[in-house]
N, CA, C and O atoms as a Tinker XYZ file with bonds, in Angstrom:
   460  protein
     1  N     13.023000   13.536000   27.354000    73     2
     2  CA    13.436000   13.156000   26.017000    64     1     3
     3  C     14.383000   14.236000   25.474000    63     2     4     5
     4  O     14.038000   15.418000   25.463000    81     3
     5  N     15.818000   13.744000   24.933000    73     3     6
     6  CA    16.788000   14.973000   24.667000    64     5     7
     7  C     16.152000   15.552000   23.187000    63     6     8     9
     8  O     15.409000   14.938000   22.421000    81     7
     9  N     16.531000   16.529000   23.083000    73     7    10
    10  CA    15.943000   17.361000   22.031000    64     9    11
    11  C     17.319000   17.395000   20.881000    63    10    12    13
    12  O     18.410000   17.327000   21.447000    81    11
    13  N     17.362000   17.481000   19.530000    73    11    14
    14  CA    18.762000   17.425000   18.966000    64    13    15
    15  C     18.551000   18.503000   17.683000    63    14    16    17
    16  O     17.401000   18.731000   17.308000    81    15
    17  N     19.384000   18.980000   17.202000    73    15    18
    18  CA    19.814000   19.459000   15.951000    64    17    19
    19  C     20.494000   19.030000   14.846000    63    18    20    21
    20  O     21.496000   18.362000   15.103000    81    19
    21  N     20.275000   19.193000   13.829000    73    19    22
    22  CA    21.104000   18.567000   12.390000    64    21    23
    23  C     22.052000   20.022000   12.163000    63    22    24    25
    24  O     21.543000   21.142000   12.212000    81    23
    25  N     22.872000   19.882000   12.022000    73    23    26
    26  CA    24.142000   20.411000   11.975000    64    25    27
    27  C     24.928000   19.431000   10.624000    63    26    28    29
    28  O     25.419000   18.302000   10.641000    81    27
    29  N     24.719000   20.816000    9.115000    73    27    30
    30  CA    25.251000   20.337000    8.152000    64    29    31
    31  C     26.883000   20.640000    8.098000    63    30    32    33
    32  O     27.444000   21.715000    8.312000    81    31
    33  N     27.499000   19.296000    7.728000    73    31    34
    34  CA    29.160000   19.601000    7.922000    64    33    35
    35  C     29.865000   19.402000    6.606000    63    34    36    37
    36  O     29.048000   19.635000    5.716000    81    35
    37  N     30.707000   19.163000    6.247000    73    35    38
    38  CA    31.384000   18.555000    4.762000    64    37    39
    39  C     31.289000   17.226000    4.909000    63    38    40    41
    40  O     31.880000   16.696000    3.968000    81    39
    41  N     30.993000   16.717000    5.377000    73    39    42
    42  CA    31.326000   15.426000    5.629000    64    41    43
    43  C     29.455000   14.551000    5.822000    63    42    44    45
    44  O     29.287000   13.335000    5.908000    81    43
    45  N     28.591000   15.365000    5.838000    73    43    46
    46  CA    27.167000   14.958000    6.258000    64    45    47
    47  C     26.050000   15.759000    6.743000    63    46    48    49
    48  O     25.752000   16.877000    6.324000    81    47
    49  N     25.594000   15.254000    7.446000    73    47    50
    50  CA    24.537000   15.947000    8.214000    64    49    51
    51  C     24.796000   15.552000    9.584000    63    50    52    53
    52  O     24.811000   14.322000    9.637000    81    51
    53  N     25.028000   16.136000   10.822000    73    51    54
    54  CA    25.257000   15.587000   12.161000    64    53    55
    55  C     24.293000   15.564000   12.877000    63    54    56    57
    56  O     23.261000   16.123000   12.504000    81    55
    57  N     24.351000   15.008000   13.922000    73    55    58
    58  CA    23.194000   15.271000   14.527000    64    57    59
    59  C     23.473000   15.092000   16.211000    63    58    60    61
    60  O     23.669000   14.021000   16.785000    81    59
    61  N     23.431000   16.576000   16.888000    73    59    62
    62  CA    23.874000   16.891000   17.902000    64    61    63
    63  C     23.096000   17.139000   19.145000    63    62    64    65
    64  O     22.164000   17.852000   18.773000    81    63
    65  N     22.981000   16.933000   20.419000    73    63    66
    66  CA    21.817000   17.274000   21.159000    64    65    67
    67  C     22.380000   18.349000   21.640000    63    66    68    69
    68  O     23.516000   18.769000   21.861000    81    67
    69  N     20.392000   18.969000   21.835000    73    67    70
    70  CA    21.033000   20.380000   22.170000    64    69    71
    71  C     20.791000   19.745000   24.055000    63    70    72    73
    72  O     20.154000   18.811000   24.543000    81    71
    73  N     21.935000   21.154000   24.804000    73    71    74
    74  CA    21.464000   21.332000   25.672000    64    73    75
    75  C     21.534000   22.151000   26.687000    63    74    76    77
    76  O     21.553000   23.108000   25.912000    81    75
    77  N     21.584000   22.605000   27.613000    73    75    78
    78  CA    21.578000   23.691000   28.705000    64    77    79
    79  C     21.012000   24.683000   28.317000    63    78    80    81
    80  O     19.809000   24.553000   28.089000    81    79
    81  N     21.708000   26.177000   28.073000    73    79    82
    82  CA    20.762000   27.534000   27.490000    64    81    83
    83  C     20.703000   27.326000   25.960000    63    82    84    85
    84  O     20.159000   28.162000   25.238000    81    83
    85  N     21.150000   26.436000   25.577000    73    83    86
    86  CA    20.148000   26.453000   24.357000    64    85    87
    87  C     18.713000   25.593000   23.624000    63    86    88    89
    88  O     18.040000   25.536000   22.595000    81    87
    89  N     18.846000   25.017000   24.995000    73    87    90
    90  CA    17.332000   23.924000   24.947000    64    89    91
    91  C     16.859000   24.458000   26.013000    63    90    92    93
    92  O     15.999000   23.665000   26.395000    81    91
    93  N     16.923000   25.756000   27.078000    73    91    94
    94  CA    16.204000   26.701000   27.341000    64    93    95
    95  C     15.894000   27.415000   26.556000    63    94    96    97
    96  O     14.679000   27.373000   26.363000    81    95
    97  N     16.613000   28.372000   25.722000    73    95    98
    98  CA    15.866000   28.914000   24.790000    64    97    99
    99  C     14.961000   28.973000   23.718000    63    98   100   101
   100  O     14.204000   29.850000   23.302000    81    99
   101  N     15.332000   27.359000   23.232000    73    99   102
   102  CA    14.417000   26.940000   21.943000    64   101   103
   103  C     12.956000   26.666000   22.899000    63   102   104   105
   104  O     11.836000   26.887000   22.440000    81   103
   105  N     13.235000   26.084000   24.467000    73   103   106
   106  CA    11.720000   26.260000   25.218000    64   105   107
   107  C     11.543000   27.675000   25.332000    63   106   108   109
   108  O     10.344000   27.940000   25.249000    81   107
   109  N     12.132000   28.512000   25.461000    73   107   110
   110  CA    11.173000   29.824000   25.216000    64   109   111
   111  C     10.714000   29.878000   24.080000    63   110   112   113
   112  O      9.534000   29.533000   24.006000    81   111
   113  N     11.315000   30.257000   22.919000    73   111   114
   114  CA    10.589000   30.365000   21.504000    64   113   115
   115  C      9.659000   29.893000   21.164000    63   114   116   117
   116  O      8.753000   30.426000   20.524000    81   115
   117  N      9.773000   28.239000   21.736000    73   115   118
   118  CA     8.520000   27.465000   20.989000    64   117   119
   119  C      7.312000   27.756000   21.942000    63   118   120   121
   120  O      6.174000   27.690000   21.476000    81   119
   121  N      7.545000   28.128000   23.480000    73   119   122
   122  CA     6.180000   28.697000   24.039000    64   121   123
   123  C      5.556000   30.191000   23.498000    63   122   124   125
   124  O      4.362000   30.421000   23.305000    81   123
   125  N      6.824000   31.257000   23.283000    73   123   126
   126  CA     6.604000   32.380000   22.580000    64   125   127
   127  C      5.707000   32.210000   21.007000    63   126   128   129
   128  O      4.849000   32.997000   20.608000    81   127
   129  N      5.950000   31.581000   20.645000    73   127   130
   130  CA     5.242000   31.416000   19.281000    64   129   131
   131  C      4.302000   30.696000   19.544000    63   130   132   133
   132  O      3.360000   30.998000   18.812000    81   131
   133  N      4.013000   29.742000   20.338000    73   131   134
   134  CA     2.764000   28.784000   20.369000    64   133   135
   135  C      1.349000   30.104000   20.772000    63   134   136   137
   136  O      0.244000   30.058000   20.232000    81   135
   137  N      1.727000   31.078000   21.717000    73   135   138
   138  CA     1.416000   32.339000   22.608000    64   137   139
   139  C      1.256000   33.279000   21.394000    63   138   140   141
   140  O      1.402000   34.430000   21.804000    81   139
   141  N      1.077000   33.262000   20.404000    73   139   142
   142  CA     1.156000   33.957000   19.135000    64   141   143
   143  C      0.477000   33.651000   17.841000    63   142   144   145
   144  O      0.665000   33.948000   16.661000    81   143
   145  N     -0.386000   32.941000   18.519000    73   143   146
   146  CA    -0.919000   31.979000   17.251000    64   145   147
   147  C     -2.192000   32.613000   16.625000    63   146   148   149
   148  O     -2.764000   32.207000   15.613000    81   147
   149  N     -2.457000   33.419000   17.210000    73   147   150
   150  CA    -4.121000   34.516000   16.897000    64   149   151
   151  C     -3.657000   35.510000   16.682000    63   150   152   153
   152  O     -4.502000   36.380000   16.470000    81   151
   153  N     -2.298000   35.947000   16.608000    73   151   154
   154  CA    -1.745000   37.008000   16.313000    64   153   155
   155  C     -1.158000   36.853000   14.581000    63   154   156   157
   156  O     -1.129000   37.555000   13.570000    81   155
   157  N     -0.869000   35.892000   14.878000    73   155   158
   158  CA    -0.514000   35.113000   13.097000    64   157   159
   159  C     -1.679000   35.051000   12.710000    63   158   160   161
   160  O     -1.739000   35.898000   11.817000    81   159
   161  N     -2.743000   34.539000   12.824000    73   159   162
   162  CA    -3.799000   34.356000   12.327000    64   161   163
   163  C     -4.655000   35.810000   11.736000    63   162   164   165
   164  O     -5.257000   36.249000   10.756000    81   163
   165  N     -4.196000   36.170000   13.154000    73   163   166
   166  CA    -5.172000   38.250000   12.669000    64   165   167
   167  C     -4.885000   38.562000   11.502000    63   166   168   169
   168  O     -5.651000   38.969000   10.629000    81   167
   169  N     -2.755000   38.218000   11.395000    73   167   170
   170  CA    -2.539000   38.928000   10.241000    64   169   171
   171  C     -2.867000   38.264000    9.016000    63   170   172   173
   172  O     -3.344000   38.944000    8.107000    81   171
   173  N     -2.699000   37.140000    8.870000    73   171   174
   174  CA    -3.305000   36.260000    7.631000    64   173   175
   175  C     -4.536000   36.898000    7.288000    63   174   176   177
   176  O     -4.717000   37.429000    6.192000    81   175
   177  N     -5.645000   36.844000    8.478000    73   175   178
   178  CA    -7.137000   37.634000    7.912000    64   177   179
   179  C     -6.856000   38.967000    7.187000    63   178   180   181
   180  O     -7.328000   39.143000    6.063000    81   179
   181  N     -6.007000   40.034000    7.866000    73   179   182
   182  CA    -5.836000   40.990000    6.939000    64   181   183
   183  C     -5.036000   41.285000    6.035000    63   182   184   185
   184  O     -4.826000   42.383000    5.521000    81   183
   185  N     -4.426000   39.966000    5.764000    73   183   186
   186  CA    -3.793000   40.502000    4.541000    64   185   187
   187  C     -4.776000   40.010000    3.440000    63   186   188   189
   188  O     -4.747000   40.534000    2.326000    81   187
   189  N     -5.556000   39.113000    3.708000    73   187   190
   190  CA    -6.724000   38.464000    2.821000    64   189   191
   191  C     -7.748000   39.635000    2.604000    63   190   192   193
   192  O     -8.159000   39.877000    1.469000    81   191
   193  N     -8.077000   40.218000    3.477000    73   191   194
   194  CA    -8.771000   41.348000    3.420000    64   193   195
   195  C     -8.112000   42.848000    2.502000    63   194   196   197
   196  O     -8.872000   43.555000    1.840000    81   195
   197  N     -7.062000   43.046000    2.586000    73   195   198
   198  CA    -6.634000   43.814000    2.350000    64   197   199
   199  C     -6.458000   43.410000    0.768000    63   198   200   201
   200  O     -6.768000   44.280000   -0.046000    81   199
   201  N     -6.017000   42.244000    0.316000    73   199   202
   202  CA    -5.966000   41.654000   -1.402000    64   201   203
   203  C     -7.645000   42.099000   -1.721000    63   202   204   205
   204  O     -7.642000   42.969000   -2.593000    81   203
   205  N     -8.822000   41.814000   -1.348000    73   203   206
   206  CA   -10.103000   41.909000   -2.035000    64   205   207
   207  C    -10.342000   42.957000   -2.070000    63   206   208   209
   208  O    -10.719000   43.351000   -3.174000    81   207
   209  N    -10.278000   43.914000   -1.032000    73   207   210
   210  CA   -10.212000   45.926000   -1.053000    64   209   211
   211  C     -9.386000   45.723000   -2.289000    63   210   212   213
   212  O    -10.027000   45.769000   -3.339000    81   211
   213  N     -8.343000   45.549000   -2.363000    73   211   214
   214  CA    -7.531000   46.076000   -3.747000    64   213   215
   215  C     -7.964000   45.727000   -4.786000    63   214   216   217
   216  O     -7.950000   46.596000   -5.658000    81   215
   217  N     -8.467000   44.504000   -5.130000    73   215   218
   218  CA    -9.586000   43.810000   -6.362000    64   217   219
   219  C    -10.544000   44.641000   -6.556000    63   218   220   221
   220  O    -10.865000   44.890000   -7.718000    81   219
   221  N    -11.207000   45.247000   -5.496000    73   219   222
   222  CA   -12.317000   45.734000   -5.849000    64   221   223
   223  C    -12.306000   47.398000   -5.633000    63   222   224   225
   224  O    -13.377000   47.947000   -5.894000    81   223
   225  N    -11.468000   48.052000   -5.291000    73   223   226
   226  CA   -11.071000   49.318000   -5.467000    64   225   227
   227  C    -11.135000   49.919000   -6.586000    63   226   228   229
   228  O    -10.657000   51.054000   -6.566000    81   227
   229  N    -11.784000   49.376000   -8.089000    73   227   230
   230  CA   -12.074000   49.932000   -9.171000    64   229   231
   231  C    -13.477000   50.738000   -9.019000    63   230   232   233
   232  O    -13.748000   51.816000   -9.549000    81   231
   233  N    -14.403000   49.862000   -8.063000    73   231   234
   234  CA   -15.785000   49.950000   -7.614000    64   233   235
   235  C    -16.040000   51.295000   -7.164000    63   234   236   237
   236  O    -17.132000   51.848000   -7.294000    81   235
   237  N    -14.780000   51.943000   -6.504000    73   235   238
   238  CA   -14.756000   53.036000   -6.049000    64   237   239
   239  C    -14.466000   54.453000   -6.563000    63   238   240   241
   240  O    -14.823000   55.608000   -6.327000    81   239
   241  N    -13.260000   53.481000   -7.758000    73   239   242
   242  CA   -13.098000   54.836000   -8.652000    64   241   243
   243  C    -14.000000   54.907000   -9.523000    63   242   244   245
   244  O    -14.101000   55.931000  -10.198000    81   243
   245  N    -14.923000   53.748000   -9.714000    73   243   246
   246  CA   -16.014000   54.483000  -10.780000    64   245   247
   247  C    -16.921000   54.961000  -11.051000    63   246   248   249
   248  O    -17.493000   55.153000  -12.124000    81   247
   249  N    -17.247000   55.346000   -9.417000    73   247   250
   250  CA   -18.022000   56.334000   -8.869000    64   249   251
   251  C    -19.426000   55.793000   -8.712000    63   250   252   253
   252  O    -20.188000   56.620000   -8.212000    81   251
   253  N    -19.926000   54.721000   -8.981000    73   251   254
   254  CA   -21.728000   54.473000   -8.778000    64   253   255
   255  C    -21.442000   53.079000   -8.158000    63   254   256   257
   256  O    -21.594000   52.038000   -8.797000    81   255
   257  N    -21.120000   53.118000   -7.182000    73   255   258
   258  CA   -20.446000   51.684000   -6.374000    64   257   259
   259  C    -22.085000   51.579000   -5.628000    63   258   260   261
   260  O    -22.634000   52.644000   -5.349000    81   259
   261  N    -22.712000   50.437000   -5.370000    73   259   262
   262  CA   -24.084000   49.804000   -4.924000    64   261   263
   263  C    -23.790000   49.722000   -3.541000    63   262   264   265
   264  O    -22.692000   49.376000   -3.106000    81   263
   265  N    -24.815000   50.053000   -2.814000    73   263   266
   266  CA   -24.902000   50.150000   -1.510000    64   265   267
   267  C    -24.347000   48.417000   -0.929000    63   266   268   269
   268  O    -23.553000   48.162000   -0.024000    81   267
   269  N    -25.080000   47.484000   -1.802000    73   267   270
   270  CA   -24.407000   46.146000   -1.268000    64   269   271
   271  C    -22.807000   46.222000   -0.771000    63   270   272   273
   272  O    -22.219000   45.934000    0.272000    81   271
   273  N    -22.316000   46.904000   -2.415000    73   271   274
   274  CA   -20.565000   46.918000   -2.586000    64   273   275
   275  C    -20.154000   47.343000   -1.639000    63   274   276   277
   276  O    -19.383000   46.711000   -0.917000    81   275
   277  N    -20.722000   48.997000   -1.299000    73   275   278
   278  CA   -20.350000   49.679000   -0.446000    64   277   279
   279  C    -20.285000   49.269000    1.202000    63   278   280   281
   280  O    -19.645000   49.913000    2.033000    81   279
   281  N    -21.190000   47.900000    1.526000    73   279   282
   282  CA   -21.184000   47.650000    2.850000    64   281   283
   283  C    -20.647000   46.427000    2.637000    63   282   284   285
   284  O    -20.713000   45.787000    3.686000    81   283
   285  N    -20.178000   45.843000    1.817000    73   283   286
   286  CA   -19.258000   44.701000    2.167000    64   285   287
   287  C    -18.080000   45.503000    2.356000    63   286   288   289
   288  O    -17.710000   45.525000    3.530000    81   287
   289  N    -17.285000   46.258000    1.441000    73   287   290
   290  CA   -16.280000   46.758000    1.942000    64   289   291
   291  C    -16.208000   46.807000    3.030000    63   290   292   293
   292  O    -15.358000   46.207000    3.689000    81   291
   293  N    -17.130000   47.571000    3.502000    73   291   294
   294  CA   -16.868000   48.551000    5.116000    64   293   295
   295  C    -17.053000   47.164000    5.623000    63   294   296   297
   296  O    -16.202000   47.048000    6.505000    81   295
   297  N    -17.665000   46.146000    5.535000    73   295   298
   298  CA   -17.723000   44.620000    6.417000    64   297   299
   299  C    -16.562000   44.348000    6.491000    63   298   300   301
   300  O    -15.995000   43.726000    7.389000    81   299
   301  N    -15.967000   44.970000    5.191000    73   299   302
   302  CA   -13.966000   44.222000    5.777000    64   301   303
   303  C    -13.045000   44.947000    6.218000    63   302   304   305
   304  O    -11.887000   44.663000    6.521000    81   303
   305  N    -13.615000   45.924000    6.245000    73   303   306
   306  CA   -12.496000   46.994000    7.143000    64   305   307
   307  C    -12.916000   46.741000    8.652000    63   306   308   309
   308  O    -12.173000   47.089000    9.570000    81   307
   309  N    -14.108000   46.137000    8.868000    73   307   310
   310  CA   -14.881000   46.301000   10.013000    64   309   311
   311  C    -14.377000   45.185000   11.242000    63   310   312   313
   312  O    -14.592000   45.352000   12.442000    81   311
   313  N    -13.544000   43.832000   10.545000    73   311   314
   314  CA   -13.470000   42.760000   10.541000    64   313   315
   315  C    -12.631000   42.662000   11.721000    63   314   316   317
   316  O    -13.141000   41.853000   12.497000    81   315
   317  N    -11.397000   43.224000   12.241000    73   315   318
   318  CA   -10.810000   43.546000   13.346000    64   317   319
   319  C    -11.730000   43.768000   14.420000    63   318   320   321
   320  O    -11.738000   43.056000   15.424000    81   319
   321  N    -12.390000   44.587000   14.267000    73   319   322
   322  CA   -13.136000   44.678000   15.414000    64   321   323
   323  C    -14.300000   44.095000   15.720000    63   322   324   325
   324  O    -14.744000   44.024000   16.865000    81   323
   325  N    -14.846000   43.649000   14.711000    73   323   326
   326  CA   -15.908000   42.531000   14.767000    64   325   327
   327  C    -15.649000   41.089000   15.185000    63   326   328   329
   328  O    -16.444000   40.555000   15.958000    81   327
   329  N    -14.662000   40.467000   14.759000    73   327   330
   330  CA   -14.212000   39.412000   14.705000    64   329   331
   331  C    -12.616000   39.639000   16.049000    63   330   332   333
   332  O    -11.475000   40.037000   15.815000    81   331
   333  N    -13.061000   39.318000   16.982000    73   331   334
   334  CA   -11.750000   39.537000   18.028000    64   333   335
   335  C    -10.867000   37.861000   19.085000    63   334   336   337
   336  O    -10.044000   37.576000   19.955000    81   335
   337  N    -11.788000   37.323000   18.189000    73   335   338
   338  CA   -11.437000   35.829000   19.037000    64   337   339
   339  C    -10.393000   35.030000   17.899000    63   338   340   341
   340  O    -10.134000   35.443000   16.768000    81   339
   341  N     -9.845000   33.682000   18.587000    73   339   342
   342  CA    -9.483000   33.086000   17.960000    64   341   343
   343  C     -9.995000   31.472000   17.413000    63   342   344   345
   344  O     -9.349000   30.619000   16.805000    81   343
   345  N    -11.222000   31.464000   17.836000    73   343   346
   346  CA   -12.552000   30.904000   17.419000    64   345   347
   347  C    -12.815000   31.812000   15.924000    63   346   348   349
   348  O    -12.616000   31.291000   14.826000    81   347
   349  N    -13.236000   33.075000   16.070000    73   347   350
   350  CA   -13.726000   33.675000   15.038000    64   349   351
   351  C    -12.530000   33.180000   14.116000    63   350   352   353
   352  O    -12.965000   32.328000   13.340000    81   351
   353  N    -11.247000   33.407000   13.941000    73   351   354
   354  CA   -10.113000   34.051000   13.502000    64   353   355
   355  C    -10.204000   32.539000   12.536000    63   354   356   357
   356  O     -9.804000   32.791000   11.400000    81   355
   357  N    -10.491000   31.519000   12.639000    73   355   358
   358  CA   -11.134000   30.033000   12.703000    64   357   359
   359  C    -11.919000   30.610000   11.624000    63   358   360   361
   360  O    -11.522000   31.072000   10.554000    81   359
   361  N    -13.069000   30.508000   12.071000    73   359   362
   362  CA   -14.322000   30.610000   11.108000    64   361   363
   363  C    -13.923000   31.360000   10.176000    63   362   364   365
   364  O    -14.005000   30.760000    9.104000    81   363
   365  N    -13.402000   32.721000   10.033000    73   363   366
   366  CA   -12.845000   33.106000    8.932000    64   365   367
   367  C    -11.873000   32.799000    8.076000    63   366   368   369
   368  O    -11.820000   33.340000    6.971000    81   367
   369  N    -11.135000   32.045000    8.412000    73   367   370
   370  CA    -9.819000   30.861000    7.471000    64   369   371
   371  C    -10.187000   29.619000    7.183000    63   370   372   373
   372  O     -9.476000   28.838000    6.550000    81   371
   373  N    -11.555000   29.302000    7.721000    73   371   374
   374  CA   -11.980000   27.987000    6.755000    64   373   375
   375  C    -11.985000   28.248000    5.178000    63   374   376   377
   376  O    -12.362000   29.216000    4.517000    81   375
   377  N    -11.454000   27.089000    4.846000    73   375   378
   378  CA   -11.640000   26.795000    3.138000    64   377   379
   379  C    -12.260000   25.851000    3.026000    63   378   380   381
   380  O    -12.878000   25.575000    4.055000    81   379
   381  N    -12.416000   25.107000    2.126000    73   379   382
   382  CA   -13.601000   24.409000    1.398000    64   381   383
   383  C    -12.842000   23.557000    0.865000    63   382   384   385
   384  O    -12.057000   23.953000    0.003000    81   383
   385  N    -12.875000   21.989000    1.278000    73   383   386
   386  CA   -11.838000   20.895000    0.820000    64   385   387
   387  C    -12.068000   20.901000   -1.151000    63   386   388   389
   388  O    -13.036000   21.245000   -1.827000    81   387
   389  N    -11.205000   20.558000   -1.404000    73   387   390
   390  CA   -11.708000   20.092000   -2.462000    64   389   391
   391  C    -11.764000   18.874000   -2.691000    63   390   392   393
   392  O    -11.000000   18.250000   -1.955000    81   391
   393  N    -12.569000   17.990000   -3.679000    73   391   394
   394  CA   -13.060000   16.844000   -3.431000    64   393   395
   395  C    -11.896000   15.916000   -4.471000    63   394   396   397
   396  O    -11.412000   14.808000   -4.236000    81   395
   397  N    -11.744000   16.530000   -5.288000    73   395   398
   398  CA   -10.851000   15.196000   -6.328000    64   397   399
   399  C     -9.266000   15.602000   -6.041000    63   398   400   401
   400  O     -8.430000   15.025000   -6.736000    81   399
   401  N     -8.803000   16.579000   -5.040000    73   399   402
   402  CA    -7.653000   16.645000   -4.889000    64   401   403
   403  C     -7.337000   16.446000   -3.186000    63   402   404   405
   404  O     -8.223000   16.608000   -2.347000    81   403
   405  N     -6.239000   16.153000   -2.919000    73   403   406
   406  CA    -5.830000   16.319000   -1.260000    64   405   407
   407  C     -5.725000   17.686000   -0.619000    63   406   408   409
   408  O     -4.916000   17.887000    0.287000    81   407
   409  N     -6.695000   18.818000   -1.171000    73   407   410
   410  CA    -5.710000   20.194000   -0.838000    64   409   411
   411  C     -7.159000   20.781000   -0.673000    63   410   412   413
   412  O     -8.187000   20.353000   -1.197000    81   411
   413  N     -6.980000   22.123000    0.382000    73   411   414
   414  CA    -8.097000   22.827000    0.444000    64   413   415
   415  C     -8.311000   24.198000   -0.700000    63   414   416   417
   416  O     -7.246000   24.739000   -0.999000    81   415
   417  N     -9.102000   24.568000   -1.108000    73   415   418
   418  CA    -9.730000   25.623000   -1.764000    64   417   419
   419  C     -9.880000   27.088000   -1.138000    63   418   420   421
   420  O     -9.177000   27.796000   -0.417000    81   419
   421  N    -11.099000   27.205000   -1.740000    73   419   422
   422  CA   -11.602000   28.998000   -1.210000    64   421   423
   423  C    -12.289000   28.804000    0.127000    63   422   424   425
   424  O    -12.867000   27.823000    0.594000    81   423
   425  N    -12.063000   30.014000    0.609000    73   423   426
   426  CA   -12.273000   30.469000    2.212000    64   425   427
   427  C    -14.220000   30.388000    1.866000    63   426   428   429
   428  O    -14.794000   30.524000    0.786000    81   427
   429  N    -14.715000   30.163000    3.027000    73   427   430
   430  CA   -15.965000   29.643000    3.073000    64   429   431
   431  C    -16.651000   30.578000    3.396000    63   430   432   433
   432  O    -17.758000   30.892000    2.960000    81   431
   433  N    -15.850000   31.210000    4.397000    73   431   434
   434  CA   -16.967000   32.645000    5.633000    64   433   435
   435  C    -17.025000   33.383000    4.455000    63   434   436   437
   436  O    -16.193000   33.704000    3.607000    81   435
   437  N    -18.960000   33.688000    4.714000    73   435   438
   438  CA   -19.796000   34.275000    3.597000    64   437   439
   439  C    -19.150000   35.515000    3.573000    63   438   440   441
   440  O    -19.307000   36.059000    2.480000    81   439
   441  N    -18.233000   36.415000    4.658000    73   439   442
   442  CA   -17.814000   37.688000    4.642000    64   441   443
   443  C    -17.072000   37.784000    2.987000    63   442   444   445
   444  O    -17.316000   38.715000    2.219000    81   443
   445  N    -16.350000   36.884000    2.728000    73   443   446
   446  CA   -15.385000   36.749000    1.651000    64   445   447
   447  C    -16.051000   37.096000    0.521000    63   446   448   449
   448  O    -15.530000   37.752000   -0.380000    81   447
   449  N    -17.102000   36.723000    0.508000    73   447   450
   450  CA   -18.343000   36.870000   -0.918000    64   449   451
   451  C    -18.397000   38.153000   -1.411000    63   450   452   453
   452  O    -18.546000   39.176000   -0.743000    81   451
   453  N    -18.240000   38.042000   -2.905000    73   451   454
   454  CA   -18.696000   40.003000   -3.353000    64   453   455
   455  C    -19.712000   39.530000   -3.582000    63   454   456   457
   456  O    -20.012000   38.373000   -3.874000    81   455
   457  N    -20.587000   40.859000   -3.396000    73   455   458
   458  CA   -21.856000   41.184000   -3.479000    64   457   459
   459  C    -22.059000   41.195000   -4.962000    63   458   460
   460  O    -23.164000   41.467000   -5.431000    81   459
């Protein structure tokens, strides 16, 4: 099946097939990125991780932070190395449908929870 591109001109939108080294290359990319997909995912987890440390980094400056507080944190710094699959990587990016709209909500894995 030929593969094609839209190619905007003055005149429209064209639409051109690709082919030889450049429908080799778009097959590399799209295997390169498919090969990358738990690697996208890692980083999504920590940047999610890294937003709730910053929310809750007051906990720390105010000096009587609760042993709970104190070990969820460290649960999310911990999370890289705890969590190394892309099964896990899964369980931790579930959200929670919401029911009267078409769109998903808040992340589900209890890790997310403040204490």
């Amino acid at each position: 099946m030929p593969e094609y591109n839209n190619i905007i001109t003055p005149s429209g939108v064209e639409r051109v097939e690709i082919t030889g080294s450049e429908l080799t290359q778009l097959e590399a990319d799209r295997a390169a990125f498919a090969t990358k997909v738990g690697e996208r995912k890692l980083e999504t987890i920590k940047q999610i991780r890294l937003d709730r440390l910053k929310e809750t980094d007051w906990w720390v400056s105010r000096g009587n932070m609760t042993a709970a507080q104190s070990e969820w944190r460290q649960s999310l710094r911990d999370i890289p190395i705890n969590h190394t699959t892309e099964e896990a990587y899964d369980l931790l990016l579930a959200r929670e449908k919401d029911k009267t709209k078409d769109n998903f909500r808040k992340l589900t894995h209890p890790i997310w929870s403040k204490p």
